[in-house]
C-alpha positions in Angstrom: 210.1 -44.5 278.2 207.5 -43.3 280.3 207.3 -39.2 281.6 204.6 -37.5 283.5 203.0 -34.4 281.7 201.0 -31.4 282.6 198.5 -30.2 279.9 197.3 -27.3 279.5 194.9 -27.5 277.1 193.0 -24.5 274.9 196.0 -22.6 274.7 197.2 -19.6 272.1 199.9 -22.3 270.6 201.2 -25.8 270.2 204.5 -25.6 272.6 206.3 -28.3 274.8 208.9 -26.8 277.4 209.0 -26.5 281.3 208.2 -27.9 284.2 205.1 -28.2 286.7 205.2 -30.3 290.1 201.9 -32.0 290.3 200.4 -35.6 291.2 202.8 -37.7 289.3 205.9 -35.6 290.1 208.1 -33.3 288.1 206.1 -33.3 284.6 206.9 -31.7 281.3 204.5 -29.0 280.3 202.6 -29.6 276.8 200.3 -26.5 276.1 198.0 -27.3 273.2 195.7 -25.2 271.2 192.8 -28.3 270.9 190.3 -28.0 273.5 190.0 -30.6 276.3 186.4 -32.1 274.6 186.1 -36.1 273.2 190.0 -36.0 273.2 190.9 -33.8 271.4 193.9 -32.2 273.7 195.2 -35.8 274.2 195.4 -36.4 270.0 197.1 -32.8 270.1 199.7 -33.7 273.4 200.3 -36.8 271.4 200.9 -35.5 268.1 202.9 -32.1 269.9 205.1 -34.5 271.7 205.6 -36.9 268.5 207.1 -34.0 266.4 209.0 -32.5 269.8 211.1 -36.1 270.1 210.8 -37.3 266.4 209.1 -40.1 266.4 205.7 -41.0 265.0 202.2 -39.3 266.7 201.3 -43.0 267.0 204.3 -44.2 269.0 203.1 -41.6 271.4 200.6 -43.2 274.0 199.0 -41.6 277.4 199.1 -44.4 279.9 197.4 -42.5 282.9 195.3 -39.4 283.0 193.0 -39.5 280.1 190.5 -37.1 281.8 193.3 -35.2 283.3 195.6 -32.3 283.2 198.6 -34.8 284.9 198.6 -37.8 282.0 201.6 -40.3 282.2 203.3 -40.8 278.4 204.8 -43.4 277.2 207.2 -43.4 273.5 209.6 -45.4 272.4 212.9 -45.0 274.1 214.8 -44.4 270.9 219.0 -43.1 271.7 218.7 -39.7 273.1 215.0 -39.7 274.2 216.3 -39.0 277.7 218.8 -36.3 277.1 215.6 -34.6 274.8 213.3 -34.6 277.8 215.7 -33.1 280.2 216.4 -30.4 277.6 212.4 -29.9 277.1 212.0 -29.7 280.8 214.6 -27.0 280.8 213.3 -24.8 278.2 211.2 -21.6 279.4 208.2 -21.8 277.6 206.5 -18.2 276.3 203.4 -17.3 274.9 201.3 -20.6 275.6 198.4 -18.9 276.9 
């Protein structure tokens, strides 16, 4: 399964939640405390997202976006990976910096 994402690296915690319309359309927002230098934020969105779906920080993969903020994911589309996103995109997040 493939999702858009919107980092937002060097934050005060590690949280996944929310929403952000940007260049690849409606994307989840990953905050993560790892700056965005010799990727470092994408190991921390990869591993964030990993333990926010339950799978493995390796199944987690960013497609597009690299040197972005807007990065397109891809993990394995394991039963409920859908439903898990929607809720994710839902949530409020607080405190992320």
């Amino acid at each position: 399964m493939r999702f858009a994402v919107r980092v937002k690296a060097g934050a005060k915690r590690d949280v996944v939640g929310g929403t952000w319309n940007g260049a690849l359309g409606e994307a989840l927002v990953v905050s993560v405390r790892a700056p965005a230098v010799d990727g470092k934020a994408n190991a921390a969105v990869c591993t964030v997202l990993a333990h926010a779906f339950g799978v493995r920080a390796r199944d987690v993969t960013v497609v597009k976006g690299q040197r972005s903020r807007d990065k397109l994911v891809e993990l394995p589309d394991g039963g409920g990976t859908a439903d898990r996103l929607a809720e994710l995109r839902d949530a409020e997040t607080r405190g992320s910096g």
